[in-house]
C-alpha positions as CSV (number, residue, x, y, z in Angstrom):
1,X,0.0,0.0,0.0
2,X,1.2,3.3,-1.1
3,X,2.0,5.8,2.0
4,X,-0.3,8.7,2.2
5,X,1.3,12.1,1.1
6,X,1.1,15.3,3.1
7,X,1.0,17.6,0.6
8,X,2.8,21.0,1.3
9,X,0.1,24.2,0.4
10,X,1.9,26.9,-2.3
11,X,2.8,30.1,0.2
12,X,0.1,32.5,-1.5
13,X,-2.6,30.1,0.6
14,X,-0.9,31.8,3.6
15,X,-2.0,35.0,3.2
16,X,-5.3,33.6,2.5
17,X,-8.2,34.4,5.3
18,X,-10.6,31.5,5.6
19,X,-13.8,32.5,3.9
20,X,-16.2,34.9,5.3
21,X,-19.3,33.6,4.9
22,X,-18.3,29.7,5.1
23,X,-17.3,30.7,8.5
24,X,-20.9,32.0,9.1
25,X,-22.5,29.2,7.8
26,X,-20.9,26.5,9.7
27,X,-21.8,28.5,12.9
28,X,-25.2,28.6,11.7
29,X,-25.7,24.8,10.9
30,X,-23.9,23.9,14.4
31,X,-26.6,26.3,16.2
32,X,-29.5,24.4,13.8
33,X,-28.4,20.7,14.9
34,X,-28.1,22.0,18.8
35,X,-32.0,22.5,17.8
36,X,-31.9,26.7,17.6
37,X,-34.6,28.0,15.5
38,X,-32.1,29.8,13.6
39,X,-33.0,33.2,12.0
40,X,-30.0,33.7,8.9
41,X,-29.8,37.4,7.6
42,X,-26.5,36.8,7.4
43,X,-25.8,36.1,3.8
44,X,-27.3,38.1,0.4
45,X,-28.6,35.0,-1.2
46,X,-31.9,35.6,-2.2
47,X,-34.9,33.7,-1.1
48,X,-37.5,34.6,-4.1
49,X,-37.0,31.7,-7.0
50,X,-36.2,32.5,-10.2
51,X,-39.1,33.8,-12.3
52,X,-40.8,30.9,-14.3
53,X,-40.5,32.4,-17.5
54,X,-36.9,32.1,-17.4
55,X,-37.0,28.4,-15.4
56,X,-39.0,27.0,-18.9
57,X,-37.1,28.8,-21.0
58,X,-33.8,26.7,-19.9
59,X,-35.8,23.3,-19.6
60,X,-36.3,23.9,-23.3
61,X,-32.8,24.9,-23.6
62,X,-31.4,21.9,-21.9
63,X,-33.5,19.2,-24.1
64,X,-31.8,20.4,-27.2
65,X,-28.7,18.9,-28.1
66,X,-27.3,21.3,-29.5
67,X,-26.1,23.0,-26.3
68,X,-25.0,19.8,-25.2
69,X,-21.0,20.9,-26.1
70,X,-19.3,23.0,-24.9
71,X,-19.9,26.4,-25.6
72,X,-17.9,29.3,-26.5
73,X,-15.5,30.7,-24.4
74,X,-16.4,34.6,-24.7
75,X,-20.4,33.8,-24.5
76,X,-23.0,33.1,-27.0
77,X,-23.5,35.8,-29.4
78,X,-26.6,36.4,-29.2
79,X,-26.3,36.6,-25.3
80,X,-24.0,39.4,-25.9
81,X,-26.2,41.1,-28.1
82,X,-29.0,40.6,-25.3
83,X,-26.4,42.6,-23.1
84,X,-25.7,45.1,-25.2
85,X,-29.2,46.1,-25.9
86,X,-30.1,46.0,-22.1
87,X,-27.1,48.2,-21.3
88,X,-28.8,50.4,-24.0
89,X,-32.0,50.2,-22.7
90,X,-31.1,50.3,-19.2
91,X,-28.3,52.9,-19.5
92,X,-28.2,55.0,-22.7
93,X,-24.5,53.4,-23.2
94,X,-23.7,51.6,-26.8
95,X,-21.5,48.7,-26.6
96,X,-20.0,46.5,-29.0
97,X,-21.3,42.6,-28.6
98,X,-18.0,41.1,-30.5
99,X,-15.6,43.3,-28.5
100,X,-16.9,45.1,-25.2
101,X,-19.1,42.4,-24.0
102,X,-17.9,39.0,-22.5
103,X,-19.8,36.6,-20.7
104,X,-19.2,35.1,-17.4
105,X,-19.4,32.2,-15.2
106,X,-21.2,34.5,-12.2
107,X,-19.9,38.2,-11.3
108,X,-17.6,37.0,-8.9
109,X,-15.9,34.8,-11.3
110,X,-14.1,38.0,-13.3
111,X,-13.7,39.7,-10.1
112,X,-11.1,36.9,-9.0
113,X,-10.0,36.1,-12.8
114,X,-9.1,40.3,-13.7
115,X,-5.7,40.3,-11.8
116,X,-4.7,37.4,-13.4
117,X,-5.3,39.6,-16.6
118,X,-3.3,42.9,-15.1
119,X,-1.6,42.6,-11.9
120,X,2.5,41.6,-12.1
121,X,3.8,40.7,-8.5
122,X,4.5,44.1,-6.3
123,X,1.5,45.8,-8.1
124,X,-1.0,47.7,-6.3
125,X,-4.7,47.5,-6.2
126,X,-6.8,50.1,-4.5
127,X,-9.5,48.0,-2.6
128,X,-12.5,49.3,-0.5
129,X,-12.5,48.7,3.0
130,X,-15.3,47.4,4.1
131,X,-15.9,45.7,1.0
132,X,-16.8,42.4,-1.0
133,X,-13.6,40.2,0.1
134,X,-13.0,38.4,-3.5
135,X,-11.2,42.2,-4.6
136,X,-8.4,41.1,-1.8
137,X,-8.3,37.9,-2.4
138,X,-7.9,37.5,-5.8
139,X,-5.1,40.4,-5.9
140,X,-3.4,38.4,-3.4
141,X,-3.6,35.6,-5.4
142,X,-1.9,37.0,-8.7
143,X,1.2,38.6,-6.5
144,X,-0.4,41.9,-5.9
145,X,-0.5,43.9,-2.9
146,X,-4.0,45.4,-2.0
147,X,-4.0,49.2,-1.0
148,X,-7.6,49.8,1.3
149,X,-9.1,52.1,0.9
150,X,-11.3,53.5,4.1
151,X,-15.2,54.0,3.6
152,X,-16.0,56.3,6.1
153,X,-19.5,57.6,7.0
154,X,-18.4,61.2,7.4
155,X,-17.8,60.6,3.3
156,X,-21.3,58.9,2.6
157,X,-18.5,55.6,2.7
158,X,-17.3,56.7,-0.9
159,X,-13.4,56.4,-1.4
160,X,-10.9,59.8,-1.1
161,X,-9.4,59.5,-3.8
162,X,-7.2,62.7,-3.0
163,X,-5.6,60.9,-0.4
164,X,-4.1,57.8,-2.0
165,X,-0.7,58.6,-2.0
166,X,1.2,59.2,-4.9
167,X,4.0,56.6,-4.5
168,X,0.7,53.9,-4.4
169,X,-1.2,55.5,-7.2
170,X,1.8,55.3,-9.6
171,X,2.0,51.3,-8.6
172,X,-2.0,50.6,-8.9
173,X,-3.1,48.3,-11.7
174,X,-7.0,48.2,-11.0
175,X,-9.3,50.1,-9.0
176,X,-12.0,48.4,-7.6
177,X,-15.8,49.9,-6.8
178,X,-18.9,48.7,-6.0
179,X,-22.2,50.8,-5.9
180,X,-24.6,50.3,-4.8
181,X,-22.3,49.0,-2.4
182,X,-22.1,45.6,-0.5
183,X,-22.3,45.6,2.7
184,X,-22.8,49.7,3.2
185,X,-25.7,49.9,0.8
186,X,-24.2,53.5,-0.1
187,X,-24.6,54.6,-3.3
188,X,-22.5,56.9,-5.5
189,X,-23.5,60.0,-7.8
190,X,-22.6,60.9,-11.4
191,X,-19.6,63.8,-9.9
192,X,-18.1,60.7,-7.7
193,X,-17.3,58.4,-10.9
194,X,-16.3,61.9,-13.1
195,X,-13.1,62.2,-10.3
196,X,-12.9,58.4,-10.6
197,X,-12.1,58.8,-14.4
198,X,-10.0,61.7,-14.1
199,X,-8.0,60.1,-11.1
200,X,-7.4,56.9,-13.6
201,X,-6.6,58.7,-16.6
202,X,-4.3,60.4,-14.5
203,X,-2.5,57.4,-13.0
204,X,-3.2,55.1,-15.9
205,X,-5.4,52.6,-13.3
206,X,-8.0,50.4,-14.7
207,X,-11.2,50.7,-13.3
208,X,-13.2,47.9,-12.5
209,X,-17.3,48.4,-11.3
210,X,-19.0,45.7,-9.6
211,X,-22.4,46.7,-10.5
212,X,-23.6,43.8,-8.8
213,X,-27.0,45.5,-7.3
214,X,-27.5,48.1,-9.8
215,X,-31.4,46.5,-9.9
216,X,-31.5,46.4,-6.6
217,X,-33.2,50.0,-5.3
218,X,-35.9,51.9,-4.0
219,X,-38.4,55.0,-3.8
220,X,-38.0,55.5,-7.3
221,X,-34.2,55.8,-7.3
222,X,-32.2,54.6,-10.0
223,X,-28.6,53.7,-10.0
224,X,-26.1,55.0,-12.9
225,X,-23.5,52.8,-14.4
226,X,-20.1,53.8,-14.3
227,X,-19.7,53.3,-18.0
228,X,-22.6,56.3,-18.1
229,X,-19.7,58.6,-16.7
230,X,-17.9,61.1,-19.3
231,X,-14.7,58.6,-20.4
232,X,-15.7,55.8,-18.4
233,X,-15.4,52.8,-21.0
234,X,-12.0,54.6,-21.8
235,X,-10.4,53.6,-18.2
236,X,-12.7,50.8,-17.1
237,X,-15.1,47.8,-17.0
238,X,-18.4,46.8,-15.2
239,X,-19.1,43.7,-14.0
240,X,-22.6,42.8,-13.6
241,X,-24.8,39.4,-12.7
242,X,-27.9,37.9,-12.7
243,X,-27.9,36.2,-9.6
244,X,-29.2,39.7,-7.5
245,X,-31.6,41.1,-10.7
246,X,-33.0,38.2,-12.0
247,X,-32.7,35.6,-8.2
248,X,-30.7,33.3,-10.3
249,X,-28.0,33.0,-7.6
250,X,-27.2,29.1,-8.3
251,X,-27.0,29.6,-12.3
252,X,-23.4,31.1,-12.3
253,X,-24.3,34.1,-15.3
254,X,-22.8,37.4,-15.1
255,X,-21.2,39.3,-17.9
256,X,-18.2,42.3,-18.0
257,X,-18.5,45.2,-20.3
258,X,-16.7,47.9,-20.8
259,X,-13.3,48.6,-22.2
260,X,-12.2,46.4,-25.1
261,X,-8.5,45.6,-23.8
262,X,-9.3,45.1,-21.1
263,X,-12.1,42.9,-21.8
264,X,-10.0,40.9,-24.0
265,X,-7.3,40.5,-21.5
266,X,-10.1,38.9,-19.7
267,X,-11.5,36.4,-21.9
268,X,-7.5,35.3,-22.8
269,X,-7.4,34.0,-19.1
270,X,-10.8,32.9,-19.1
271,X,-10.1,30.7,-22.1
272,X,-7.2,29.2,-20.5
273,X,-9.1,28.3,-17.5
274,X,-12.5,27.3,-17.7
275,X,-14.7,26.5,-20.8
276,X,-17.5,29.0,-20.3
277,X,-21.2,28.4,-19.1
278,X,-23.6,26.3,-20.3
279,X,-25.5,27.3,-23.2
280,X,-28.3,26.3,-21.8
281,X,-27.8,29.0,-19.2
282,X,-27.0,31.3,-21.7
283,X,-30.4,30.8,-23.0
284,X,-32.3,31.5,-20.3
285,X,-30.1,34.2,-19.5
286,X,-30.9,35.9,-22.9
287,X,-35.1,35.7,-21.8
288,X,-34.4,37.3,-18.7
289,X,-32.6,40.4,-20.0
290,X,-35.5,40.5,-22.8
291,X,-38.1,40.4,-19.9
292,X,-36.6,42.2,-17.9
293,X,-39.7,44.5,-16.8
294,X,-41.7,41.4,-16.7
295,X,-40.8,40.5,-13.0
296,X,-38.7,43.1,-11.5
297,X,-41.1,45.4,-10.1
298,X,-42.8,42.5,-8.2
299,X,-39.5,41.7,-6.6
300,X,-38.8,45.0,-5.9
301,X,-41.9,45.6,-4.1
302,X,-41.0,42.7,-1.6
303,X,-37.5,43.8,-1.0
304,X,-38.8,47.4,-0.4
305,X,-41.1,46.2,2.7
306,X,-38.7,43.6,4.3
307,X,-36.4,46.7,4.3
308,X,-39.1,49.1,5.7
309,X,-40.4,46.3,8.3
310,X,-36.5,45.4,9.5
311,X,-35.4,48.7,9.6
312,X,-38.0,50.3,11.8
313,X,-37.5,47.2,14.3
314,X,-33.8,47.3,14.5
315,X,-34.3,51.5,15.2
316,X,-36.8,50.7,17.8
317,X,-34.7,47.7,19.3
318,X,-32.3,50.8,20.0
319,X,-29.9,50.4,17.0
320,X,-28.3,52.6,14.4
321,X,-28.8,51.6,10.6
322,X,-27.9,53.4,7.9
323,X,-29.9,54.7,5.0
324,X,-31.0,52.0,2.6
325,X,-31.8,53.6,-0.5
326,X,-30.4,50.3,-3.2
327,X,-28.8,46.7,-2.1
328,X,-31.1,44.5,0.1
329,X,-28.6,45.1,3.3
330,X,-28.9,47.4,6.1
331,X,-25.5,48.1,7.8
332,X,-26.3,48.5,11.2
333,X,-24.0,50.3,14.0
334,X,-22.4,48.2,16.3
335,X,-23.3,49.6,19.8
336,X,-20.3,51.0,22.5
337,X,-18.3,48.2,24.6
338,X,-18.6,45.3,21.5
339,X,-16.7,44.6,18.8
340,X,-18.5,43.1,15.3
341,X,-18.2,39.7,15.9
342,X,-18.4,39.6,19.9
343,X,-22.4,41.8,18.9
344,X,-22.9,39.1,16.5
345,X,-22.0,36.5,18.7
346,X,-24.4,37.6,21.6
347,X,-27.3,38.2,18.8
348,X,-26.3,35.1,17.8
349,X,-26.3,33.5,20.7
350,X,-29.0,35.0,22.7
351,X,-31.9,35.6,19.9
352,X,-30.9,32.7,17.2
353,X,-30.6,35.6,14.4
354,X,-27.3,35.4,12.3
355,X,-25.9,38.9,11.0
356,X,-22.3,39.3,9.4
357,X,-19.6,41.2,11.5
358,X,-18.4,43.9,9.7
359,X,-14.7,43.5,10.0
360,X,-15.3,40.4,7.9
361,X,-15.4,42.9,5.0
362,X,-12.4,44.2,6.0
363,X,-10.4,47.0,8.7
364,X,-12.8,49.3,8.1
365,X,-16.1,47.3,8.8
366,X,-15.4,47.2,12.4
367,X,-17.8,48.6,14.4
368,X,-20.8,47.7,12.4
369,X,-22.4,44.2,11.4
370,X,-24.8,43.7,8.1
371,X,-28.2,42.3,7.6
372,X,-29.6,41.1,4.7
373,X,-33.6,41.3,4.3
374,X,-33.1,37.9,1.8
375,X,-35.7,36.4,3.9
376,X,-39.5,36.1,4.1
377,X,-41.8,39.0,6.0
378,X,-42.9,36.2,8.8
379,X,-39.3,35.3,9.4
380,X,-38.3,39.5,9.6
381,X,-41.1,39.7,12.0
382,X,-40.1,37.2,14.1
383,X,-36.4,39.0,14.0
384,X,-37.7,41.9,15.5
385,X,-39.6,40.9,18.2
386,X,-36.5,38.8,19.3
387,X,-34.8,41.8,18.9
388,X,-37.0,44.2,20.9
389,X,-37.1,41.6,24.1
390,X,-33.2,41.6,23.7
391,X,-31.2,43.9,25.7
392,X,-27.7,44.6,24.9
């Protein structure tokens, strides 16, 4: 019998944190089986299914043959043309399907995949702190160094750019943004993105937008794209999904769009690393950008009174949240004497309800946890009367 190897991990896994939100839900599943009714708001997976429309639209897809190959490695053409007329639609902004569009396996799949495109070891990339942890990670991963980059309330938690120093600005690669933002829900306006393009046309730094909840957002407000600022596909991309706008989460669809090098930079990793998504996919993914109207008021409808109805309970159970106007997460103030996880440990702990500590999203995250309204009205309700008969 052959002795058992210990294999020895490549170095780069040691500056590797464990996983957010694996950590949360094996804490989760260990309160379930100790027989917890266990409230999760900790994770932004939503809970409505995936319109039907779309669900029969891919059962026809998946009994043709012909999408039983493998499919193309920048995307389906005609799912690229699907994008670019949405981005029209949506946006006012004309792309080109054959060379600014490229489809991908879920937005967080070019997040991680981009530095592998643009980032030599002892590059920078500017990273927001707090902020979706894949931007670190993946920077880390291709032999970069991450720069944070502090959101701050007293600056509605959008970047200064004015005071990245010069030393790292001349060193940064990519710039990564995400607004609507994950988890502070902030939002940024068409002046914010202008000094973005002139501070990357400046230092020569590619831009990259996770647009991620740009669908997400309420009382009549309606987020820009960053390819709608003045020079924006000239320094940058956007990365968008369809897990948030469409609830198709588990399908793994997302598409980046933007500039043309860039994008093809992308799809030359891409086609050395995976073999694209499932036409099938693609398919469906094509009727729900075509119906896009169809369903989404609907969801957004729901989304707008779990946010009302969790809100107003966490305020009255004596905590802080900020303004909510797009995302479906409130980030809540952590209150004096805690830190972010020892709050969501006691919540945790003493009501059953699991929020994310904020310092999981980075430095700058401490002092505030996030929930996500990605469950049902009964289950909210039942949040907040836990909450009220809580004291902290």
């Amino acid at each position: 019998m052959a002795k058992a190897i210990r294999p020895i991990a490549a170095k780069r896994m040691e500056s590797l944190p464990p996983y957010l939100f694996a950590r949360i839900s094996q804490a989760r599943d260990r309160m379930r089986k100790e027989g917890v009714d266990v409230i999760d708001l900790g994770i932004g997976d939503p809970d409505l299914p995936t319109p039907s429309f779309i669900v029969q639209a891919m059962k026809r897809a998946v009994e043709d043959p012909a999408h039983h190959h493998y499919p193309t490695y920048e995307g389906m053409p005609a799912l690229r043309e699907a994008v670019a007329r949405w981005y029209q639609k949506r946006f006012q902004v004309d792309l080109d399907p054959e060379r600014e569009v490229l489809v991908l396996i879920g937005s967080k799949e070019g997040l991680a995949h981009l530095p592998i495109a643009l980032v030599n070891p002892g590059d920078v990339t500017l990273v927001p702190s707090p902020g979706y942890p894949v931007y670190g990670v993946s920077t880390l991963m291709a032999g970069g160094e991450p720069y944070f980059m502090p959101l701050l309330k007293e600056n509605r938690f959008l970047p200064r750019l004015n005071d990245i120093p010069a030393p790292v600005a001349e060193k940064a690669k990519i710039m990564f943004l995400n607004y609507p933002n994950n988890p502070t829900a902030a939002t940024a306006d068409a002046p914010f993105f202008e000094g973005v393009v002139e501070f990357a046309s400046r230092w020569n730094t590619v831009v990259c937008h996770d647009a991620a909840y740009s669908e997400i957002a309420f009382d009549g407000y309606r987020p820009m794209s960053f390819l709608q600022a003045d020079g924006g596909k000239d320094v940058g991309i956007e990365i968008h999904s369809l897990s948030k706008t469409c609830n198709m989460t588990g399908w793994r669809v997302g598409f980046a769009v933007g500039n043309r090098d860039v994008i093809d930079g992308l799809r030359r990793v891409k086609s050395n690393i995976d073999s694209g998504v499932f036409q099938a996919i693609q398919i469906a993914a094509i009727e729900a950008l075509e119906n896009y109207e169809t369903h989404h008021s609907d969801t957004l409808g729901i989304y707008q009174r779990r946010r009302d109805l969790l809100a107003e309970g966490l305020r009255e159970a004596g905590l802080e949240v900020q303004s909510c106007a797009a995302t479906f997460y409130l980030w809540i103030t952590v209150p004096k004497g805690f830190t972010s996880v020892e709050f969501a440990t006691l919540l945790l702990s003493k009501t059953g309800i699991v929020l994310t500590p904020g310092n999981g999203f980075g430095e700058w995250g401490e002092g505030y946890i996030r929930a996500a309204f990605t469950r049902d009205e009964n289950q909210i309700r039942e949040a907040v009367r836990r909450l009220r008969q809580t004291t902290f």
